[in-house]
HTML snippet that shows the backbone in 3Dmol.js (N, CA, C, O; Angstrom):
<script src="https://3Dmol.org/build/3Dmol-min.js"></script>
<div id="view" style="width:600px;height:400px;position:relative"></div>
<script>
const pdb = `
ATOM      1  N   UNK A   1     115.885 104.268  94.824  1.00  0.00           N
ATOM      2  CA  UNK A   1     115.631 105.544  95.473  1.00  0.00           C
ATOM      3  C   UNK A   1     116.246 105.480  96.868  1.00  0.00           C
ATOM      4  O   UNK A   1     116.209 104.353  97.363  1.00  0.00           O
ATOM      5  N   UNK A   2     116.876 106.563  97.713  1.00  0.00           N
ATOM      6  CA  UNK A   2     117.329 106.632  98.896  1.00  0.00           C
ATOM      7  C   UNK A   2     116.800 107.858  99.435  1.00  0.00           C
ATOM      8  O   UNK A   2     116.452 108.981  99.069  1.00  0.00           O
ATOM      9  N   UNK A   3     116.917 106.979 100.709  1.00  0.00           N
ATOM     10  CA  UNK A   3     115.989 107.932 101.325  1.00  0.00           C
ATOM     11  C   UNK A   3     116.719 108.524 102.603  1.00  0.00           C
ATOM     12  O   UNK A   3     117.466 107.726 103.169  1.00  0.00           O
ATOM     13  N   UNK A   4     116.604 110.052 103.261  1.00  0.00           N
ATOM     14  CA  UNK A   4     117.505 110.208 104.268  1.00  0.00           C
ATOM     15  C   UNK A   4     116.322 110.423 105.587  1.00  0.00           C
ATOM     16  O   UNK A   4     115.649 111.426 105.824  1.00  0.00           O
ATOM     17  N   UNK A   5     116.342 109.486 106.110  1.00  0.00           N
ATOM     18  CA  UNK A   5     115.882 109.212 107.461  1.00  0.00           C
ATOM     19  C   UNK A   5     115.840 110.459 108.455  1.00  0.00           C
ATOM     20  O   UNK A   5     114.934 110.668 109.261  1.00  0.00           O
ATOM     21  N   UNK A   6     117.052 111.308 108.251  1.00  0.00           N
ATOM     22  CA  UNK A   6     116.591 112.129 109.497  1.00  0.00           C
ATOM     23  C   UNK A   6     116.177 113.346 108.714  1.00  0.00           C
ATOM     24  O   UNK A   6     116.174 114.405 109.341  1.00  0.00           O
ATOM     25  N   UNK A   7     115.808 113.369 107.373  1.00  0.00           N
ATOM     26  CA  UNK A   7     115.250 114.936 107.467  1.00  0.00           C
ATOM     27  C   UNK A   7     113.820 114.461 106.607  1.00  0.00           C
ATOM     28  O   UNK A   7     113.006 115.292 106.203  1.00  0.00           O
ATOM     29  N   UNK A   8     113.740 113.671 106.501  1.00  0.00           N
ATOM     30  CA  UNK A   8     112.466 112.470 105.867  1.00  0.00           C
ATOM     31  C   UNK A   8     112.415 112.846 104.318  1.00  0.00           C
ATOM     32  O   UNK A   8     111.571 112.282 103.622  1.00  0.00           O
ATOM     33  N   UNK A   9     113.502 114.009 103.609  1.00  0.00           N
ATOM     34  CA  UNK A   9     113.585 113.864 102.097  1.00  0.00           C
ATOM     35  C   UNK A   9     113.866 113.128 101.896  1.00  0.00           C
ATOM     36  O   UNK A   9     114.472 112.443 102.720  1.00  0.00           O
ATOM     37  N   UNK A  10     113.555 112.589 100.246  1.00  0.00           N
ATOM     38  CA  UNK A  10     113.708 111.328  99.368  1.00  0.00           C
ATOM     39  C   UNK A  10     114.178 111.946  98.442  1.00  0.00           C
ATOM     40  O   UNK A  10     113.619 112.959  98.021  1.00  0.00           O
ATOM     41  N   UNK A  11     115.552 111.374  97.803  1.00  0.00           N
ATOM     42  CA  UNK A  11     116.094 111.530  96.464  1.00  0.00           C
ATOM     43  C   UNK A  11     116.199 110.295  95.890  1.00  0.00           C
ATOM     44  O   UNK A  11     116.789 109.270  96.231  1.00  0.00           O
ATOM     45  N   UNK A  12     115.140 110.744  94.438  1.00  0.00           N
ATOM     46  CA  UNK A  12     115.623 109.512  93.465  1.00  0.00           C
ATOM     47  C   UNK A  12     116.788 109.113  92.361  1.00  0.00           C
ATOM     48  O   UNK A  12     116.754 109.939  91.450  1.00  0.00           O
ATOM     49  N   UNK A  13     117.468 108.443  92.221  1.00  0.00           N
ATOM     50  CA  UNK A  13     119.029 107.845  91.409  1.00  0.00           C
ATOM     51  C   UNK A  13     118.374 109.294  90.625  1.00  0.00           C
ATOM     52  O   UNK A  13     117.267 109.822  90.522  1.00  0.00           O
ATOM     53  N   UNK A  14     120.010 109.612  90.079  1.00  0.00           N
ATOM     54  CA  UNK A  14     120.195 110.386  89.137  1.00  0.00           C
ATOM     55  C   UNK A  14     119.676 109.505  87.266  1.00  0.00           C
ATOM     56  O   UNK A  14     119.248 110.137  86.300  1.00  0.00           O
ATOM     57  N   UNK A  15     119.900 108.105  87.317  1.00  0.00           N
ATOM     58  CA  UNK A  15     119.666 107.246  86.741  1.00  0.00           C
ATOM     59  C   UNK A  15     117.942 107.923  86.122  1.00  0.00           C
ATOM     60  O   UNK A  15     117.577 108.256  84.994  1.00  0.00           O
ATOM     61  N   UNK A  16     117.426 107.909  87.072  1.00  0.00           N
ATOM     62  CA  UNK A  16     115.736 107.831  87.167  1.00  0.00           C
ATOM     63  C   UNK A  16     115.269 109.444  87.232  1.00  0.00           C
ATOM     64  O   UNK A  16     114.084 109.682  86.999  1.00  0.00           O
ATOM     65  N   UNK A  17     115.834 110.138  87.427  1.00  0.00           N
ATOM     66  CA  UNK A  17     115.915 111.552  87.332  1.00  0.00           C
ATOM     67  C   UNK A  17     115.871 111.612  85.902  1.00  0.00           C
ATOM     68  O   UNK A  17     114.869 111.962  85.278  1.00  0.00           O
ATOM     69  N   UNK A  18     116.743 111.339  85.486  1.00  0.00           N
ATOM     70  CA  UNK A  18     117.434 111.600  83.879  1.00  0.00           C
ATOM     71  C   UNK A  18     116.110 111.273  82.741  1.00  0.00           C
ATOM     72  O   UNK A  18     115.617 111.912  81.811  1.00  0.00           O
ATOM     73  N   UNK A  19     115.846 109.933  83.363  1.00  0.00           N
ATOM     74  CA  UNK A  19     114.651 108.817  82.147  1.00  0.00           C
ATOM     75  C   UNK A  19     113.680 109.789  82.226  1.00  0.00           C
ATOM     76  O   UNK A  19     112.911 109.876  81.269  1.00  0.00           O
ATOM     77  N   UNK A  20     113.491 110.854  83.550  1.00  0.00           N
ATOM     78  CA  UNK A  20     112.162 111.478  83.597  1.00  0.00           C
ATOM     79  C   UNK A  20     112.597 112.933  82.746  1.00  0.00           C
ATOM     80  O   UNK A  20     111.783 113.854  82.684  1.00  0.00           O
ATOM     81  N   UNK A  21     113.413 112.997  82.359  1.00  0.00           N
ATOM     82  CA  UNK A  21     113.881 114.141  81.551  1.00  0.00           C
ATOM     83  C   UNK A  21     113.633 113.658  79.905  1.00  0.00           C
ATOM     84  O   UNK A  21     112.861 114.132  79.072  1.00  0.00           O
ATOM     85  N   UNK A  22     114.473 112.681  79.809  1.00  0.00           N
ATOM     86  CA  UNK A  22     114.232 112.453  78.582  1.00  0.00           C
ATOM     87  C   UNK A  22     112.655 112.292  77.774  1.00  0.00           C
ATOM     88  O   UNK A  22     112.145 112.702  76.731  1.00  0.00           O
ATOM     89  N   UNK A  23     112.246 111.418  78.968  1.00  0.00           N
ATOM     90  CA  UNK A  23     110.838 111.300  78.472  1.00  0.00           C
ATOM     91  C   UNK A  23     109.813 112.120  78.039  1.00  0.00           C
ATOM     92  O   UNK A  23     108.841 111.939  77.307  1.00  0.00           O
ATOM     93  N   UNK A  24     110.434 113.462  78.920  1.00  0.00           N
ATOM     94  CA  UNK A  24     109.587 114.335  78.844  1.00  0.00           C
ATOM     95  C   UNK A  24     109.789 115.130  77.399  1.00  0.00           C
ATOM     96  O   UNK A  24     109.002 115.551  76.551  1.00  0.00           O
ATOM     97  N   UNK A  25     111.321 115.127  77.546  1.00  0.00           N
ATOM     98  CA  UNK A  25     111.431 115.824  75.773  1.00  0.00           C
ATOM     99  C   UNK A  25     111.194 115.074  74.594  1.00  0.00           C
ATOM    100  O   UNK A  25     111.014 115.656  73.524  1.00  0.00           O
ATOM    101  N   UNK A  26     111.168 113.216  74.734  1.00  0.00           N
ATOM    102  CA  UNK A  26     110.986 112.117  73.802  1.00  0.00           C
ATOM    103  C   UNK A  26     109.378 112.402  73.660  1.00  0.00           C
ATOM    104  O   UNK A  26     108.879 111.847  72.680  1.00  0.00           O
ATOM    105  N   UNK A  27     108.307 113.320  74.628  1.00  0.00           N
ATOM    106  CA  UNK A  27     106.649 113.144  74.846  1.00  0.00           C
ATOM    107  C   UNK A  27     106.411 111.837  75.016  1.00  0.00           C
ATOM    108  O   UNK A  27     105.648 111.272  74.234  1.00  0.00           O
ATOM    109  N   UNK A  28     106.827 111.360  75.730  1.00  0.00           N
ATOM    110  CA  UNK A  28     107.003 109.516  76.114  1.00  0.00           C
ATOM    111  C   UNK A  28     106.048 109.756  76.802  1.00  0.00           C
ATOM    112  O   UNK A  28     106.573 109.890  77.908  1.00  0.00           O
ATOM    113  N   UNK A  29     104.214 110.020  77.031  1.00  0.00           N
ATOM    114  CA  UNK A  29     103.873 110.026  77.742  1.00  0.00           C
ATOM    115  C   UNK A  29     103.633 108.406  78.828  1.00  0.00           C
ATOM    116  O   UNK A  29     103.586 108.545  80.050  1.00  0.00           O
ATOM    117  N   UNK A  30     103.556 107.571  78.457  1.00  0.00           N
ATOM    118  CA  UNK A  30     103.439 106.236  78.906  1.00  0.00           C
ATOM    119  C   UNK A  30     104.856 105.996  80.061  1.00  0.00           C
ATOM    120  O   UNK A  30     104.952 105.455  81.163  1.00  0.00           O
ATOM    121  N   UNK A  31     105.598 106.538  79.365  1.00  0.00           N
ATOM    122  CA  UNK A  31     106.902 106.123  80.420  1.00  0.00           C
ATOM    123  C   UNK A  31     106.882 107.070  81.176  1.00  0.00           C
ATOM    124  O   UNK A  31     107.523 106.920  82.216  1.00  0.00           O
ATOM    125  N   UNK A  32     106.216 108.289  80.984  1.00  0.00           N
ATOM    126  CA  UNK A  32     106.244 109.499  81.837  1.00  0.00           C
ATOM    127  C   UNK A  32     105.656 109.240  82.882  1.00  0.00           C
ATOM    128  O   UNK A  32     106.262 109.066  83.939  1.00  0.00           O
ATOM    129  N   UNK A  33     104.258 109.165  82.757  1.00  0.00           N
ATOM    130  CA  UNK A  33     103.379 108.480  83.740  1.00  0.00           C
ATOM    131  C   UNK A  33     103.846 107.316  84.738  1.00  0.00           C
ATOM    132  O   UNK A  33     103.538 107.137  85.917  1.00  0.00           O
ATOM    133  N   UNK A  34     104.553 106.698  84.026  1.00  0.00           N
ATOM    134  CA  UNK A  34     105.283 105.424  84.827  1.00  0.00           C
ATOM    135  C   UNK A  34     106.412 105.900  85.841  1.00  0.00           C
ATOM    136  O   UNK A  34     106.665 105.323  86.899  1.00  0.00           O
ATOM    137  N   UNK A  35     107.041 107.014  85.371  1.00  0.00           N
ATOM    138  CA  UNK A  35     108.428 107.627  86.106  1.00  0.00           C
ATOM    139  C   UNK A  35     107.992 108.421  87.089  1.00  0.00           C
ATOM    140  O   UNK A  35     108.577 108.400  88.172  1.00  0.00           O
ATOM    141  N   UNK A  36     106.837 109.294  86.865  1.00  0.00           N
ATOM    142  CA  UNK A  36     106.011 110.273  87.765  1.00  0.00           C
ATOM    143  C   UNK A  36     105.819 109.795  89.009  1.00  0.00           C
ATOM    144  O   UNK A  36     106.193 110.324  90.056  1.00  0.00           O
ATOM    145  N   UNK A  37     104.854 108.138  88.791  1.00  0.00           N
ATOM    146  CA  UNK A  37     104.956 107.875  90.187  1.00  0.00           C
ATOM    147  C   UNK A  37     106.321 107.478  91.007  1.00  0.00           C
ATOM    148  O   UNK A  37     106.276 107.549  92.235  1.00  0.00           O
ATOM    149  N   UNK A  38     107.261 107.156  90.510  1.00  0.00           N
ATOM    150  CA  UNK A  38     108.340 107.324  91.275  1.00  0.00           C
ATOM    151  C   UNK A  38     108.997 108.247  91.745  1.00  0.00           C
ATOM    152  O   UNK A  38     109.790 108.118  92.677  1.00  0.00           O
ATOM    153  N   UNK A  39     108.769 109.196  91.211  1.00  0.00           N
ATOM    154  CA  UNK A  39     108.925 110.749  91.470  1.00  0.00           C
ATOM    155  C   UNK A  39     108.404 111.561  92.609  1.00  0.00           C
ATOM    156  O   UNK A  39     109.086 112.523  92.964  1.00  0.00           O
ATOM    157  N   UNK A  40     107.460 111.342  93.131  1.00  0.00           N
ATOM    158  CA  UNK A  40     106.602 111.567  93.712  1.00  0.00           C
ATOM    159  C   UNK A  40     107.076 112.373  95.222  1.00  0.00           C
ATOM    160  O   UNK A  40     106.453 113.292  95.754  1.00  0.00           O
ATOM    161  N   UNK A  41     108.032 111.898  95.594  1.00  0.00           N
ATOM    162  CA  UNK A  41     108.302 112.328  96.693  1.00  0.00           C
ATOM    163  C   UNK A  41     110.081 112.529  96.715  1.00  0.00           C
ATOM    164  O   UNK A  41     110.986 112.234  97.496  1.00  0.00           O
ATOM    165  N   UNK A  42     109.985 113.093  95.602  1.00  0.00           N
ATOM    166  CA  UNK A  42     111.891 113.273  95.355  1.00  0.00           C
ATOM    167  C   UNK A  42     112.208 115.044  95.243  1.00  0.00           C
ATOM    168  O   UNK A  42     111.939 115.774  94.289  1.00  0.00           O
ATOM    169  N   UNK A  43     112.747 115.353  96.322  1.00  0.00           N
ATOM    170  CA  UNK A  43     113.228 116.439  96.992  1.00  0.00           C
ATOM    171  C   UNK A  43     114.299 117.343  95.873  1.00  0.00           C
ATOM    172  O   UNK A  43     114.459 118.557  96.005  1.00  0.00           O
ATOM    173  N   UNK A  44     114.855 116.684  94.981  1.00  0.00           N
ATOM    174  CA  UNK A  44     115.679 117.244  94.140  1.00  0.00           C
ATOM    175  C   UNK A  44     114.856 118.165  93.269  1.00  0.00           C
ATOM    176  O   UNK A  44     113.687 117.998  92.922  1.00  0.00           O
ATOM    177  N   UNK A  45     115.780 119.308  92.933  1.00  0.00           N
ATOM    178  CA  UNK A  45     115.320 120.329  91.890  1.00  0.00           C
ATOM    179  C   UNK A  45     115.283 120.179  90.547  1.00  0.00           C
ATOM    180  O   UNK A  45     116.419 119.906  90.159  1.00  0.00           O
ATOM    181  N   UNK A  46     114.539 120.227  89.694  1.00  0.00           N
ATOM    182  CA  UNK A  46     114.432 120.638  88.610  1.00  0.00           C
ATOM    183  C   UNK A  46     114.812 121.069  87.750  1.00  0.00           C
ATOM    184  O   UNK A  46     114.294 122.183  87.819  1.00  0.00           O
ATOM    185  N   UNK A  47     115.469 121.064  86.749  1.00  0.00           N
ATOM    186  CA  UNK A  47     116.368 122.079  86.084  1.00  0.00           C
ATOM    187  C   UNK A  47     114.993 123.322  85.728  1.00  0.00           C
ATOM    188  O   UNK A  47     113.765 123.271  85.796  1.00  0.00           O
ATOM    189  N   UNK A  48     116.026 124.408  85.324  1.00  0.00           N
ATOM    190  CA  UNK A  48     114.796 125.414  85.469  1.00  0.00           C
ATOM    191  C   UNK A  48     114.336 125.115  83.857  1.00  0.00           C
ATOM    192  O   UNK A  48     113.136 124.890  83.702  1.00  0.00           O
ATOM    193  N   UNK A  49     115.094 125.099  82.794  1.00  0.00           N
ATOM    194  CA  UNK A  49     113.913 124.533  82.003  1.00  0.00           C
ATOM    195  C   UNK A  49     113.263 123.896  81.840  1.00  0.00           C
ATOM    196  O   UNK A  49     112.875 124.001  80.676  1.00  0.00           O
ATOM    197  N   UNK A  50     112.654 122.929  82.500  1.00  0.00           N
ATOM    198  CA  UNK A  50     111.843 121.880  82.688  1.00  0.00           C
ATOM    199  C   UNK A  50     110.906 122.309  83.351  1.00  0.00           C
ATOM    200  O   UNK A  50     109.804 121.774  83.225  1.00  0.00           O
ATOM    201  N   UNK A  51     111.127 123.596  84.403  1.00  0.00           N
ATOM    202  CA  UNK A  51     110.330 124.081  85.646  1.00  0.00           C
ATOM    203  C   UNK A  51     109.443 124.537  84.073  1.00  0.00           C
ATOM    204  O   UNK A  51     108.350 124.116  83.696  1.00  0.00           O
ATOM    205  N   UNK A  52     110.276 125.430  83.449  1.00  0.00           N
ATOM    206  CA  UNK A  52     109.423 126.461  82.391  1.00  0.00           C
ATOM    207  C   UNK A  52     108.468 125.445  82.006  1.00  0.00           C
ATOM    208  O   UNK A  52     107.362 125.305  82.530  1.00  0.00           O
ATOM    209  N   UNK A  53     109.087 124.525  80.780  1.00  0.00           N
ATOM    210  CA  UNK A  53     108.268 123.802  80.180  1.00  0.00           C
ATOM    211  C   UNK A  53     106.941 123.196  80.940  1.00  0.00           C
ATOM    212  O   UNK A  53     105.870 122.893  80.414  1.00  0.00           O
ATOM    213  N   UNK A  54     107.198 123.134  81.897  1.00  0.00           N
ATOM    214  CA  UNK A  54     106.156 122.730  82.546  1.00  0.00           C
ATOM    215  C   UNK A  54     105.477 123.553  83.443  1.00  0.00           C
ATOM    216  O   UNK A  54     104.803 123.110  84.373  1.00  0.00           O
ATOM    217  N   UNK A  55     105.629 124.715  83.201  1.00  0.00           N
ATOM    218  CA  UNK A  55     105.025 126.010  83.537  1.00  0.00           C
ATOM    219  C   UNK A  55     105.475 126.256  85.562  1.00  0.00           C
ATOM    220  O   UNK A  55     105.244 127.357  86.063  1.00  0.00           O
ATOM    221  N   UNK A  56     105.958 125.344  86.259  1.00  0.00           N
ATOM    222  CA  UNK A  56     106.331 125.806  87.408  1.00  0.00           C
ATOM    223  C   UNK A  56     107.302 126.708  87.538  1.00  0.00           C
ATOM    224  O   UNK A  56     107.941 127.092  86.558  1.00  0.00           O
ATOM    225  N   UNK A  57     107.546 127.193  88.882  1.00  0.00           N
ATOM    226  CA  UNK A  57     108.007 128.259  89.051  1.00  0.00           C
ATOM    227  C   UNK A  57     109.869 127.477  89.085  1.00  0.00           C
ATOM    228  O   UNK A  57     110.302 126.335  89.237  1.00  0.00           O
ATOM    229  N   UNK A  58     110.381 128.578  88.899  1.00  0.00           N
ATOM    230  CA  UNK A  58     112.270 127.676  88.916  1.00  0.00           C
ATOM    231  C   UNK A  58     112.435 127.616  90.594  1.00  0.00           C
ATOM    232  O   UNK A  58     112.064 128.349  91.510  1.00  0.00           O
ATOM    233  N   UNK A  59     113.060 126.569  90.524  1.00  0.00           N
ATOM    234  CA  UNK A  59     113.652 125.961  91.814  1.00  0.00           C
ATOM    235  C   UNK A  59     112.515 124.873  92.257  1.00  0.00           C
ATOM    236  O   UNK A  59     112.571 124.448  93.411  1.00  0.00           O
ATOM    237  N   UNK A  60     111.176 124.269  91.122  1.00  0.00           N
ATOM    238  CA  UNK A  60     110.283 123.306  91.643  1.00  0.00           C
ATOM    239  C   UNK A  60     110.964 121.890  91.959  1.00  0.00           C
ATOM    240  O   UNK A  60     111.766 121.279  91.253  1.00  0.00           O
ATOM    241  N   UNK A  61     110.666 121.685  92.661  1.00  0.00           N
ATOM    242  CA  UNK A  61     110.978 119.403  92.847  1.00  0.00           C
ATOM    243  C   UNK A  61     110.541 119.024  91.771  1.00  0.00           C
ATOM    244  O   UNK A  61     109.732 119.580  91.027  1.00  0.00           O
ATOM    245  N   UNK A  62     111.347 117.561  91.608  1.00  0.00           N
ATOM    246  CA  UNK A  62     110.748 116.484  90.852  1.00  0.00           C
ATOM    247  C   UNK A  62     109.375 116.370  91.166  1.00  0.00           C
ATOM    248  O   UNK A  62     108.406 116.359  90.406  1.00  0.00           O
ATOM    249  N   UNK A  63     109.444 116.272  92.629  1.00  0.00           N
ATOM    250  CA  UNK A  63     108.036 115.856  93.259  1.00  0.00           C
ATOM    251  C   UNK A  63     106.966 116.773  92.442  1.00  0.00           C
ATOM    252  O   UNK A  63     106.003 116.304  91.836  1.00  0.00           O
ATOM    253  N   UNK A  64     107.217 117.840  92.505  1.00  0.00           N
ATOM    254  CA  UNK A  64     106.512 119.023  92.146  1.00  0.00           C
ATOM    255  C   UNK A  64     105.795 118.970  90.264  1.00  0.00           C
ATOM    256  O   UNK A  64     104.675 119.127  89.779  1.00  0.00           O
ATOM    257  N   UNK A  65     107.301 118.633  89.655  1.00  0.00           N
ATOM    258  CA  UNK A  65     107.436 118.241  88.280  1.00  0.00           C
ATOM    259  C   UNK A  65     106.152 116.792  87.847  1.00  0.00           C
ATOM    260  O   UNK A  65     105.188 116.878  87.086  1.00  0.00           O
ATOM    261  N   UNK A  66     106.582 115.658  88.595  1.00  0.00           N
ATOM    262  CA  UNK A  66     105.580 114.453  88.410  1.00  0.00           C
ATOM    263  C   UNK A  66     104.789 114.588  89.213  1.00  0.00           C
ATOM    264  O   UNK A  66     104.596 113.474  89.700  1.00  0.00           O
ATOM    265  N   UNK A  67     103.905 115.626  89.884  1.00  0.00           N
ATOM    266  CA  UNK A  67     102.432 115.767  90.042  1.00  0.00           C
ATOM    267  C   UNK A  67     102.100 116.850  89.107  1.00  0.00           C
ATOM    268  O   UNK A  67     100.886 116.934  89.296  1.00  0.00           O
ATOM    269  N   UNK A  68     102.270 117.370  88.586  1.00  0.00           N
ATOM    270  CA  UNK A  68     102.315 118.277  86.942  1.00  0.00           C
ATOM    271  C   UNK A  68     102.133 117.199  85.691  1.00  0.00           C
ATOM    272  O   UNK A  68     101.350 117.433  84.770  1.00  0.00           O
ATOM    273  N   UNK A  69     102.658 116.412  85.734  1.00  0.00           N
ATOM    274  CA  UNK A  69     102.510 115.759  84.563  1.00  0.00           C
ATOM    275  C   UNK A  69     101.557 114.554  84.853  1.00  0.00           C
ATOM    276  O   UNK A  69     100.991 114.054  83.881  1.00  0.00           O
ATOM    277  N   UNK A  70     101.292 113.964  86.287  1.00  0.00           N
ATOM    278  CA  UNK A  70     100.198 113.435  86.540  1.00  0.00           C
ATOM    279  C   UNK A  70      99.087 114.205  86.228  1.00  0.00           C
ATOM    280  O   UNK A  70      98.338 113.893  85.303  1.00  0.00           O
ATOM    281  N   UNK A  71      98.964 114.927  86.741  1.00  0.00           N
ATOM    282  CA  UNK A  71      97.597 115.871  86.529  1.00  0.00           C
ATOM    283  C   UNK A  71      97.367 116.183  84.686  1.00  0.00           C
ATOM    284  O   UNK A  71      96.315 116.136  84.050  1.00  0.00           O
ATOM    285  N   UNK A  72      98.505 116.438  84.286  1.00  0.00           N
ATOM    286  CA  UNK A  72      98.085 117.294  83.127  1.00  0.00           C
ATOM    287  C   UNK A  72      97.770 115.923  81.892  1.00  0.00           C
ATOM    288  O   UNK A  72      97.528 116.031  80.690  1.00  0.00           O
ATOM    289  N   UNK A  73      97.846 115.120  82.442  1.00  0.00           N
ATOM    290  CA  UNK A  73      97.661 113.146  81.863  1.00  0.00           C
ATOM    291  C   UNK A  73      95.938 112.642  82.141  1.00  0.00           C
ATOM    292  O   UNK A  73      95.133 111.992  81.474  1.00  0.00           O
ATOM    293  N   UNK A  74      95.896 113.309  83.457  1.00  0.00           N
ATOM    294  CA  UNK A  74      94.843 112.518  83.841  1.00  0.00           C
ATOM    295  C   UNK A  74      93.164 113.121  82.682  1.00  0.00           C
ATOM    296  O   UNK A  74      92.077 112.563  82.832  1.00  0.00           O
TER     297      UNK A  74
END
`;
const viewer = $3Dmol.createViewer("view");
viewer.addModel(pdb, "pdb");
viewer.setStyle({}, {cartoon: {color: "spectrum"}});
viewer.zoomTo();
viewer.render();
</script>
């Protein structure tokens, strides 16, 4: 994950972006949960179907995305 210091967003690898995509369409919940918390504070957008599927509004964060799927786990 990299992080940009002067505007204090965090983007995570496209690498790790991706696993949290797949997982989500594989219902990997175990790896989901695992990717979520890395997610957590990653500034990048969402594709908007994913926003859907996961009922947020389009243009949500990852961040936004893996506290959605934390919650909807717990």
């Amino acid at each position: 994950m990299t992080t940009s210091a002067a505007s204090g967003a965090s983007c995570a690898s496209p690498m790790l972006r991706d696993r949290f995509l797949n997982a989500l369409d594989a219902s990997d919940d175990a790896l989901l949960r695992d990717l979520a918390r890395h997610l957590q504070s990653c500034t990048n957008t969402l594709p908007s179907t994913t926003c859907i599927l996961l009922g947020l509004p389009e243009g949500s964060t990852y961040a936004v995305g893996a506290l959605a799927v934390i919650k909807r786990q717990s």
